[in-house]
VEXLODREN-438274 format. One record per residue: residue number from 1; residue in one letter; x, y, z of N, C-alpha, C, O in turn. Coordinates in nm, 2 decimals, always signed. Layout:
// residues N
[pt NUM,"A",[X,Y,Z],[X,Y,Z],[X,Y,Z],[X,Y,Z]];
...
This chain:
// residues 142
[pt 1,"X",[-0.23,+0.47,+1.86],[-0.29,+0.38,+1.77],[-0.30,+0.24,+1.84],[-0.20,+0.20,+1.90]];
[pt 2,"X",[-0.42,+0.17,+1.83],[-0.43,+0.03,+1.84],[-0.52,-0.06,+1.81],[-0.64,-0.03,+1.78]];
[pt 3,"X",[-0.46,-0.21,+1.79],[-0.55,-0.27,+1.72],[-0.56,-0.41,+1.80],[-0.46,-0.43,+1.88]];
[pt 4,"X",[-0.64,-0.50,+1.80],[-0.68,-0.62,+1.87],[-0.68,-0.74,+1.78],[-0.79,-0.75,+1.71]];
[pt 5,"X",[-0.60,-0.81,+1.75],[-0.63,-0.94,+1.72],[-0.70,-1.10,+1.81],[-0.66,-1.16,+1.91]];
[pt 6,"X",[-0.81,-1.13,+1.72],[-0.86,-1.24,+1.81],[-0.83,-1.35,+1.71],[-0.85,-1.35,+1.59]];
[pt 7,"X",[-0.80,-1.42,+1.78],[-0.77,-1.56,+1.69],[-0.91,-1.64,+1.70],[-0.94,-1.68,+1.81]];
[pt 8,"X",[-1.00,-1.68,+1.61],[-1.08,-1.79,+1.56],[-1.10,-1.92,+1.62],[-1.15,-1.98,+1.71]];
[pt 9,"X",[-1.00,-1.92,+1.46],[-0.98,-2.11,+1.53],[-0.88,-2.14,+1.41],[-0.84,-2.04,+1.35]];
[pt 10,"X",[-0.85,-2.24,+1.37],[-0.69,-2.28,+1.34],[-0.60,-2.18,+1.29],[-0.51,-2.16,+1.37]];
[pt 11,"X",[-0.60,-2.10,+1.18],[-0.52,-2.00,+1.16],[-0.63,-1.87,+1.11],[-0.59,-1.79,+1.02]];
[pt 12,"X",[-0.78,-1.88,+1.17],[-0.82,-1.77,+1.12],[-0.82,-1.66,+1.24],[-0.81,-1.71,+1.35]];
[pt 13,"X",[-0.82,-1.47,+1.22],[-0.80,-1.44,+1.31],[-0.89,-1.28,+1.25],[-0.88,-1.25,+1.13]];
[pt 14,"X",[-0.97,-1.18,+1.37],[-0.98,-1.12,+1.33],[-0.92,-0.98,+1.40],[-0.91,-0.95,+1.52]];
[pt 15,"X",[-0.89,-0.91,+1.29],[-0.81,-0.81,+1.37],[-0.89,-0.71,+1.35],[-0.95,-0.70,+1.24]];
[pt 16,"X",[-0.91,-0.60,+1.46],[-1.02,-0.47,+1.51],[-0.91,-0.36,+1.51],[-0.80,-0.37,+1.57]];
[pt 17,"X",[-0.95,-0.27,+1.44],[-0.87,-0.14,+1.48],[-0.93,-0.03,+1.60],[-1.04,-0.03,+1.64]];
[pt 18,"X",[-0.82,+0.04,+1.62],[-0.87,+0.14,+1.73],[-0.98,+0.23,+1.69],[-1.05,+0.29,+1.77]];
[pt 19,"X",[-0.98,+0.24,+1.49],[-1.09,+0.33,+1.44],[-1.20,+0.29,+1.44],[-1.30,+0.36,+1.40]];
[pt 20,"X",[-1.22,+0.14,+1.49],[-1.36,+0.06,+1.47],[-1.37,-0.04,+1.34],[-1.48,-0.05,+1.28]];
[pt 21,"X",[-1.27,-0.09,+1.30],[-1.28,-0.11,+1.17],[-1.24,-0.25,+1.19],[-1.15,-0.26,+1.26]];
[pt 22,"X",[-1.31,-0.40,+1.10],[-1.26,-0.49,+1.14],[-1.16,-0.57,+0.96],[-1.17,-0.54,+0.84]];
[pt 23,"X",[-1.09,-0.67,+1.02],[-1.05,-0.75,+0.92],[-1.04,-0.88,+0.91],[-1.02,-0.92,+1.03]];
[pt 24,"X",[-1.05,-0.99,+0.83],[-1.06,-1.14,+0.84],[-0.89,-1.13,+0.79],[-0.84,-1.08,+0.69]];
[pt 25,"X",[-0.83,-1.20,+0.89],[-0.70,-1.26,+0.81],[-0.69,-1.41,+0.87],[-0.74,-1.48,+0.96]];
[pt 26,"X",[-0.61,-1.41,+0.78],[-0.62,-1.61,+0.77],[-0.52,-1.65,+0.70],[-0.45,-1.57,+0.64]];
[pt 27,"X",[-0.50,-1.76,+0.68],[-0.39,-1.85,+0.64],[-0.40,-1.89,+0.47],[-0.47,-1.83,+0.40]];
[pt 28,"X",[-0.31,-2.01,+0.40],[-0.31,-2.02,+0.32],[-0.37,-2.19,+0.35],[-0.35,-2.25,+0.45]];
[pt 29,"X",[-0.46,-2.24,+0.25],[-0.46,-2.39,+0.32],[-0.36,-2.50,+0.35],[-0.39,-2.58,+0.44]];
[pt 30,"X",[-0.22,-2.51,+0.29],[-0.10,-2.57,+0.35],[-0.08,-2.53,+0.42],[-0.02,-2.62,+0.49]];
[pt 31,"X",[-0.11,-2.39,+0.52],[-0.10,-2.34,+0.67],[-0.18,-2.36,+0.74],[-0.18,-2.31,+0.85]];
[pt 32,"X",[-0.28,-2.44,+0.70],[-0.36,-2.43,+0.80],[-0.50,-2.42,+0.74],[-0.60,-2.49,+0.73]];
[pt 33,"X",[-0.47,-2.30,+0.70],[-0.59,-2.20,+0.70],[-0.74,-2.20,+0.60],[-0.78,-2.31,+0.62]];
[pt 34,"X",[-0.82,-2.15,+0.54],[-0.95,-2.15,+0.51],[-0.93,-2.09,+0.35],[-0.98,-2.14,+0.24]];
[pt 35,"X",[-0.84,-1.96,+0.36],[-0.85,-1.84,+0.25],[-0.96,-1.75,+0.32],[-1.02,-1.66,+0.26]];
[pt 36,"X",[-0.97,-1.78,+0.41],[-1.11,-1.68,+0.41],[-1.05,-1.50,+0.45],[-1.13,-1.42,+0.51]];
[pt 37,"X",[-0.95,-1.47,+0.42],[-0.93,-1.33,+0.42],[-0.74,-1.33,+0.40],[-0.68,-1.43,+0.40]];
[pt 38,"X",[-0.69,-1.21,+0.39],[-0.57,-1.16,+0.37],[-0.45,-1.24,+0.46],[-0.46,-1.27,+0.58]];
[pt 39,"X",[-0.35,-1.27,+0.36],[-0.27,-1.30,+0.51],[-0.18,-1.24,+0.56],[-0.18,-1.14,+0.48]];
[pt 40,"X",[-0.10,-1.23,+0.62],[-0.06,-1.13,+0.73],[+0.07,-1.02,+0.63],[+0.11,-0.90,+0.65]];
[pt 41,"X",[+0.10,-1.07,+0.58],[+0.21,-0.99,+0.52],[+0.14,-0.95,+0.38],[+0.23,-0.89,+0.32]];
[pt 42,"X",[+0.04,-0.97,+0.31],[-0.04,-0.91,+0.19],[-0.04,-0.80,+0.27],[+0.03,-0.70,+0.24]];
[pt 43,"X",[-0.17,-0.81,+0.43],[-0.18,-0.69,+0.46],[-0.11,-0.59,+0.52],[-0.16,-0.49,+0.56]];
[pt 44,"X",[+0.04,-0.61,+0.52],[+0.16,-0.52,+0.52],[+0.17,-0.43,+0.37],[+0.17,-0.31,+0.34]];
[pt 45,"X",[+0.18,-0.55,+0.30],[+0.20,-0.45,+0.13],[+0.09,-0.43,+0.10],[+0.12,-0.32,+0.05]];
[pt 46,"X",[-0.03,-0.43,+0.08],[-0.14,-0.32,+0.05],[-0.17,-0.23,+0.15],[-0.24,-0.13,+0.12]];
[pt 47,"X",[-0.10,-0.22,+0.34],[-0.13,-0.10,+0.39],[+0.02,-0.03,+0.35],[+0.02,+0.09,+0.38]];
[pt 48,"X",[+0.09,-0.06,+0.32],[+0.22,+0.03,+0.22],[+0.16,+0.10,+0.13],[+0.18,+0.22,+0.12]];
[pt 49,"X",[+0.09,+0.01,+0.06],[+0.02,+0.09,-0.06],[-0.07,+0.17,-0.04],[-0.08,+0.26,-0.12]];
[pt 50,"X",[-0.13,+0.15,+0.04],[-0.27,+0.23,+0.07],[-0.16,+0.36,+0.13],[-0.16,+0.47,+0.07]];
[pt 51,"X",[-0.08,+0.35,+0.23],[-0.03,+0.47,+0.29],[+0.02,+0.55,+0.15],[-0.03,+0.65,+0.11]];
[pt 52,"X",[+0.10,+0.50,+0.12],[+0.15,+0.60,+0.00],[+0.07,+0.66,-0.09],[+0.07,+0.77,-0.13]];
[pt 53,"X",[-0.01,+0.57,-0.11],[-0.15,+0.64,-0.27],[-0.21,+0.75,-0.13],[-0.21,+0.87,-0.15]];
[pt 54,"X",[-0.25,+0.71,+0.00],[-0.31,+0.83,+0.07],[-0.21,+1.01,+0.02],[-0.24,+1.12,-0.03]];
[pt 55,"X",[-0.09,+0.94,+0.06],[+0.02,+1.03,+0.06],[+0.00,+1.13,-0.03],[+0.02,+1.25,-0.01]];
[pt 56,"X",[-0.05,+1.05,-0.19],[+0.07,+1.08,-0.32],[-0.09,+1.18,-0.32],[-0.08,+1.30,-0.32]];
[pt 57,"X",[-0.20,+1.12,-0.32],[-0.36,+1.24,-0.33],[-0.34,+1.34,-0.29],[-0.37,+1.45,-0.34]];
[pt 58,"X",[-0.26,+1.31,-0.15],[-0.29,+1.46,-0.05],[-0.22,+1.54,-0.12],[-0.26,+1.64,-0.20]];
[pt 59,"X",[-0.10,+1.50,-0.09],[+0.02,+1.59,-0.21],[-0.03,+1.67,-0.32],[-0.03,+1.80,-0.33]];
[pt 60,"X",[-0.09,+1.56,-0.40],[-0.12,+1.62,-0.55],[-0.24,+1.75,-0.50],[-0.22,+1.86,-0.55]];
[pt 61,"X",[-0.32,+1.72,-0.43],[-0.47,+1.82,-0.40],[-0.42,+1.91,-0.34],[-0.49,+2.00,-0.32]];
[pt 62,"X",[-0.26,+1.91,-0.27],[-0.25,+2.03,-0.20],[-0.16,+2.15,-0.28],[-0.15,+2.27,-0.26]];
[pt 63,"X",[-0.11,+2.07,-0.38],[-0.08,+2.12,-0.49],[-0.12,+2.16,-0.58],[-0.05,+2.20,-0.67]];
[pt 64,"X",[-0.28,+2.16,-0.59],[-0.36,+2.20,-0.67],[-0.39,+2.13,-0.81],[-0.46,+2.17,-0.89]];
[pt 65,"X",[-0.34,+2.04,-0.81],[-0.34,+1.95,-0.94],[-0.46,+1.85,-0.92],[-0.49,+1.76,-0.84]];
[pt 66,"X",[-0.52,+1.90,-1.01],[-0.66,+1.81,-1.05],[-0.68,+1.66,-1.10],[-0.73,+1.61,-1.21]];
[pt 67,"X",[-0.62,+1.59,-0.99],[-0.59,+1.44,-0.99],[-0.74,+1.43,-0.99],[-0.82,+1.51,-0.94]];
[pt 68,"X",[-0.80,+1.29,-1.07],[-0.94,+1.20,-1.06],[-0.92,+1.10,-1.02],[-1.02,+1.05,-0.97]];
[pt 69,"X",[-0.80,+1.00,-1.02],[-0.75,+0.87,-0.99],[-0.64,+0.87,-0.97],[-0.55,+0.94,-1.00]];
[pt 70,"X",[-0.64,+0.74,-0.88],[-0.47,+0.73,-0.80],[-0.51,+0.56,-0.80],[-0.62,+0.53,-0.78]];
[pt 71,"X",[-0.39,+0.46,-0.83],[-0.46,+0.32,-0.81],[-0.25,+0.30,-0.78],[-0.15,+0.37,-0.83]];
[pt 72,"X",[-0.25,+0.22,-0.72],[-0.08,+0.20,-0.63],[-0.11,-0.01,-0.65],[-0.17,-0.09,-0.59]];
[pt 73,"X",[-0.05,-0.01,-0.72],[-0.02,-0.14,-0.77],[+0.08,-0.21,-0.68],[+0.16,-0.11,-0.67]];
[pt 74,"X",[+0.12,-0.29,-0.63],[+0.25,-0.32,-0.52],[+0.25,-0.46,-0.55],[+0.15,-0.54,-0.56]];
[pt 75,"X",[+0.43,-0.50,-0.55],[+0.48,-0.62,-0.60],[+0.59,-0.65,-0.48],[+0.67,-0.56,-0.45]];
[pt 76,"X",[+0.60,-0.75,-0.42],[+0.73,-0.73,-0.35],[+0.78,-0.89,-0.37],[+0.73,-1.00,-0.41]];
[pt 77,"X",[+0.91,-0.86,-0.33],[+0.98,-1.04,-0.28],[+1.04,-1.00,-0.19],[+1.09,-0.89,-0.15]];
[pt 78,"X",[+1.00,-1.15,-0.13],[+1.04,-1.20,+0.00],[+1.21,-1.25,+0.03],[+1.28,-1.31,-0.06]];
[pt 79,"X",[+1.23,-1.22,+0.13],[+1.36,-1.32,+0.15],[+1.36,-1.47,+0.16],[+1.26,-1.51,+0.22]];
[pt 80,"X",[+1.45,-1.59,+0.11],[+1.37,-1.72,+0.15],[+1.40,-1.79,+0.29],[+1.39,-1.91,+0.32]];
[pt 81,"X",[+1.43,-1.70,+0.37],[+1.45,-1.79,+0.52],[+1.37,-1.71,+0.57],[+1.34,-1.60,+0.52]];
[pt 82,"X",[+1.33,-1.77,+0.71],[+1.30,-1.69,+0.83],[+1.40,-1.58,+0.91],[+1.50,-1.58,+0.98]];
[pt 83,"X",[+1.32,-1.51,+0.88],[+1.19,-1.46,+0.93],[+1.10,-1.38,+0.73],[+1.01,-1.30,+0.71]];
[pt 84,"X",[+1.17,-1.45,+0.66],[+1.13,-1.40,+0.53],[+1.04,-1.25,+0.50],[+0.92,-1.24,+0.46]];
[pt 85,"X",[+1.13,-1.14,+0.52],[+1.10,-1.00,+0.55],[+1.10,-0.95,+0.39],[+1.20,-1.02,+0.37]];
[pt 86,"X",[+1.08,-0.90,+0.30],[+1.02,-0.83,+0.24],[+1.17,-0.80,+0.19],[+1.23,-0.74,+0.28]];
[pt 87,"X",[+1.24,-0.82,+0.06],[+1.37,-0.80,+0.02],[+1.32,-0.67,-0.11],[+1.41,-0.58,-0.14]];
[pt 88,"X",[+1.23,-0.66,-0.16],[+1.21,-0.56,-0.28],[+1.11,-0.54,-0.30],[+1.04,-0.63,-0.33]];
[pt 89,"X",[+1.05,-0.39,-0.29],[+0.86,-0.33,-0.34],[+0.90,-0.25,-0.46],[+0.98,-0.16,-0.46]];
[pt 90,"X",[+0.81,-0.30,-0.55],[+0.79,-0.20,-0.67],[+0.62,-0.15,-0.64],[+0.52,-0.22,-0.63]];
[pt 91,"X",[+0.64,+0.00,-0.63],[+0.53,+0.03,-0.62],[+0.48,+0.10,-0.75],[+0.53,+0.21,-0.77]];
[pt 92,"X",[+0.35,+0.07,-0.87],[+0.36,+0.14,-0.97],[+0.24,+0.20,-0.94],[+0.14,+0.14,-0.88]];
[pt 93,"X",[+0.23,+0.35,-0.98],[+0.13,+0.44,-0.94],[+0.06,+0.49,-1.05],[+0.09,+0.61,-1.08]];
[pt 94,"X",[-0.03,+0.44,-1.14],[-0.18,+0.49,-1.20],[-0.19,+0.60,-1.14],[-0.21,+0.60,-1.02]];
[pt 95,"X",[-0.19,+0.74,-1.22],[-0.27,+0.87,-1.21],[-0.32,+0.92,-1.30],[-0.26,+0.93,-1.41]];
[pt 96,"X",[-0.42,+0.96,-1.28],[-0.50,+1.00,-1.39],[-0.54,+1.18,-1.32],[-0.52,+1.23,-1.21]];
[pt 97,"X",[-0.57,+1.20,-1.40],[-0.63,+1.38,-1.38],[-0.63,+1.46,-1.53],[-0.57,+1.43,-1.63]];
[pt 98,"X",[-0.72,+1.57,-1.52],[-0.70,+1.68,-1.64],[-0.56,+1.79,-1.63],[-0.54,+1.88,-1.54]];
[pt 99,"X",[-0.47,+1.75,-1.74],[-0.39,+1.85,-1.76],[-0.28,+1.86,-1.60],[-0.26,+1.97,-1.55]];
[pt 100,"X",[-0.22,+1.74,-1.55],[-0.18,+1.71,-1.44],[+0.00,+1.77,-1.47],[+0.05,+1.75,-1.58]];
[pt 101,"X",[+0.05,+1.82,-1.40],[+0.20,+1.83,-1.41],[+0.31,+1.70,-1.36],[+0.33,+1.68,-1.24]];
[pt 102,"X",[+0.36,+1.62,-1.49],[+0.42,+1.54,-1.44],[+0.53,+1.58,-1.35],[+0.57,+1.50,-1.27]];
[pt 103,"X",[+0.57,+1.68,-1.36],[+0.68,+1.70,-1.25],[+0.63,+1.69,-1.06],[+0.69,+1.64,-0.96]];
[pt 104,"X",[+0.50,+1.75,-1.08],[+0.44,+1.76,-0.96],[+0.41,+1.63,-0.93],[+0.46,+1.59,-0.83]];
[pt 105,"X",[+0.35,+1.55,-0.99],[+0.32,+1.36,-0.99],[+0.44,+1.31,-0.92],[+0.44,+1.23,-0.83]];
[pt 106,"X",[+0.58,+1.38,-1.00],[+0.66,+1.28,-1.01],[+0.71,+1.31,-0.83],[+0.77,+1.22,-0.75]];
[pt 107,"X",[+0.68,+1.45,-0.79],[+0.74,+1.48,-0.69],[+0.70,+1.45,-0.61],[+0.77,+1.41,-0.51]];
[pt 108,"X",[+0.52,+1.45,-0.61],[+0.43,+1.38,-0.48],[+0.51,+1.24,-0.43],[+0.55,+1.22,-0.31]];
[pt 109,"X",[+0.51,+1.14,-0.56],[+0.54,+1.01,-0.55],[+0.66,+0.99,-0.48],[+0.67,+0.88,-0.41]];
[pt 110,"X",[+0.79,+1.08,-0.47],[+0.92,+1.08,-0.42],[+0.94,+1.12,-0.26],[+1.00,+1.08,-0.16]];
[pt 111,"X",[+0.80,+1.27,-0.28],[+0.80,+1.28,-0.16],[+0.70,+1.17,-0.01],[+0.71,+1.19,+0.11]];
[pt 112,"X",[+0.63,+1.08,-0.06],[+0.53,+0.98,-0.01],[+0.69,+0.89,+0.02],[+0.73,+0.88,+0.13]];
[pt 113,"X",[+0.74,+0.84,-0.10],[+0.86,+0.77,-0.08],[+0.95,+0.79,+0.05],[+1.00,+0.70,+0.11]];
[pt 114,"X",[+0.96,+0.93,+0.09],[+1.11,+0.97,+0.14],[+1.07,+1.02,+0.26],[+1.15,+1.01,+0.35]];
[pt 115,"X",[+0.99,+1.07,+0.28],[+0.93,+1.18,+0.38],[+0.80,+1.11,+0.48],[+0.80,+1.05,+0.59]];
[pt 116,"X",[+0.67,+1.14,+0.38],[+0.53,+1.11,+0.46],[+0.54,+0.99,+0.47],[+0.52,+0.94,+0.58]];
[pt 117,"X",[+0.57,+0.87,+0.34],[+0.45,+0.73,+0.40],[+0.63,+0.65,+0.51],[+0.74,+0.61,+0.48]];
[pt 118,"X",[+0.52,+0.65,+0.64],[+0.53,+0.58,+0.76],[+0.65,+0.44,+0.69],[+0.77,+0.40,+0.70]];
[pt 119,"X",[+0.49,+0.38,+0.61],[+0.54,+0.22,+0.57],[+0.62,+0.22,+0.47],[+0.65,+0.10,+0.46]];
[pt 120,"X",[+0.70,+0.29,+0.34],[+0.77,+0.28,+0.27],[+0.84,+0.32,+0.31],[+0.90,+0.34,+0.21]];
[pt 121,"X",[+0.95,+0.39,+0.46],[+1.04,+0.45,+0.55],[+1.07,+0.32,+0.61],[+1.18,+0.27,+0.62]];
[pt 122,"X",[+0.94,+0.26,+0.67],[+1.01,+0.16,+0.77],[+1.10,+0.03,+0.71],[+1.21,-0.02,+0.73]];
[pt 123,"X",[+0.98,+0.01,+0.60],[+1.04,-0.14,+0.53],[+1.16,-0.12,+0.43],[+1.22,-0.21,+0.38]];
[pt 124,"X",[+1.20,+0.03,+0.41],[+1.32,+0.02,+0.33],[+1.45,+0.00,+0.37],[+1.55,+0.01,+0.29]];
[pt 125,"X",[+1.47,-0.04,+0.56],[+1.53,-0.08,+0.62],[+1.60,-0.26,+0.59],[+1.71,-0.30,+0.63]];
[pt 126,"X",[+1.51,-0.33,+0.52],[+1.49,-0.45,+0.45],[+1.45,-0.44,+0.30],[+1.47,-0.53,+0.22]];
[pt 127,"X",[+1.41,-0.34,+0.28],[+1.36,-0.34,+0.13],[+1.42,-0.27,+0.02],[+1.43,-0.15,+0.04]];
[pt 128,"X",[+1.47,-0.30,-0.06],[+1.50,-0.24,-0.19],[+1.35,-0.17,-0.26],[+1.28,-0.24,-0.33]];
[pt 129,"X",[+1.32,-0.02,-0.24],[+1.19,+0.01,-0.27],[+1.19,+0.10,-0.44],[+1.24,+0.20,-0.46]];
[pt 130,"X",[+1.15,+0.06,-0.50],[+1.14,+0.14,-0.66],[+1.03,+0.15,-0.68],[+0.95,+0.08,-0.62]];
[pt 131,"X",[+0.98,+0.29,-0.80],[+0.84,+0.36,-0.81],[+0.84,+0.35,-0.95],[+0.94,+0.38,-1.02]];
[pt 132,"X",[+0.73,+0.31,-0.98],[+0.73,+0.35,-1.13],[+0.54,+0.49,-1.15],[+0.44,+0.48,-1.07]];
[pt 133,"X",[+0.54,+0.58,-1.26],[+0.45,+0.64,-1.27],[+0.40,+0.66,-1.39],[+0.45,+0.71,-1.50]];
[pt 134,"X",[+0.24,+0.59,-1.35],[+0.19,+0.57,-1.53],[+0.08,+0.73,-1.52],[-0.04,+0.72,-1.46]];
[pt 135,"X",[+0.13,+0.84,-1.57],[+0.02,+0.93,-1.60],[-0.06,+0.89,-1.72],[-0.01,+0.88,-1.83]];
[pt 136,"X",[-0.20,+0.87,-1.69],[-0.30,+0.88,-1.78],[-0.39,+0.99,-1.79],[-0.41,+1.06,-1.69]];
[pt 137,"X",[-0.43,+1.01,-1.87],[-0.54,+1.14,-1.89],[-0.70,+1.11,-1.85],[-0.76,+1.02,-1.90]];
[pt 138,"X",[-0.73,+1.19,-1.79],[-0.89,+1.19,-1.69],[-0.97,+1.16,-1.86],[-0.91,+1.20,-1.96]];
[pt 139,"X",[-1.07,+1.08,-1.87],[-1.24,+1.12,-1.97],[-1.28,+1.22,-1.91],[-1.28,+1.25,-1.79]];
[pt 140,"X",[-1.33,+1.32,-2.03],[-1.41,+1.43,-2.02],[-1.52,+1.40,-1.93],[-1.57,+1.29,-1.93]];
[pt 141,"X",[-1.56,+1.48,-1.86],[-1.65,+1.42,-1.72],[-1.67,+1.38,-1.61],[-1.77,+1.37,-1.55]];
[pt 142,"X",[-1.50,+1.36,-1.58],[-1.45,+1.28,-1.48],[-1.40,+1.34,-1.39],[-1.34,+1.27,-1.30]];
């Protein structure tokens, strides 16, 4: 895996992945910066999030459960000194599907936790990580 960060100009920077894929990140304006895109540690906890909802789908689809929606909500706090690393993630997980087995839900979500996602393994080294799970029911159609 690799990715290229180019820095701009004052704190804007764009980062290129090895998949071809680009991103604006940037600063807050007391840093510096514009707002013109994410900043560096958002996009730690939404690629947390995104790994785990990847996680929690695959799971559910391989398990046969007729998930329609997956949405991973993510909250964290910070420590307040430097290097201010990430002290607690609540991650709350939206699923929806027809006739879904919460036990299986509940299991995907523990197993993404403990096992598959990469980024809720690494940061729980620093992080106090907790899950919450809102099963909703699919609309007819869906």
């Amino acid at each position: 895996m690799k990715t290229r960060v180019k820095w701009i100009e004052g704190v804007t920077f764009i980062a290129e992945t090895g998949s071809g894929h680009a991103v604006v990140v940037d600063g807050a304006p007391e840093a510096g910066g514009r707002n013109l895109g994410m900043r560096p540690m958002e996009m730690v906890l939404a690629g947390t999030a995104a790994c785990s909802a990847f996680d929690v789908v695959w799971i559910l689809r391989k398990a046969r459960q007729p998930v329609t929606d997956c949405v991973v909500e993510a909250e964290a706090e910070r420590a307040p000194a430097e290097p201010k690393v990430f002290t607690r993630i609540h991650l709350r997980y939206r699923i929806a599907g027809r006739n879904l087995d919460p036990h299986q839900v509940e299991r995907a979500v523990k197993l993404s936790k403990e096992k598959y996602c990469s980024a809720t393994i690494m940061l729980a080294s620093t992080a106090e990580i907790t899950t919450e799970v809102l099963l909703e029911t699919a609309e007819a159609g869906t």
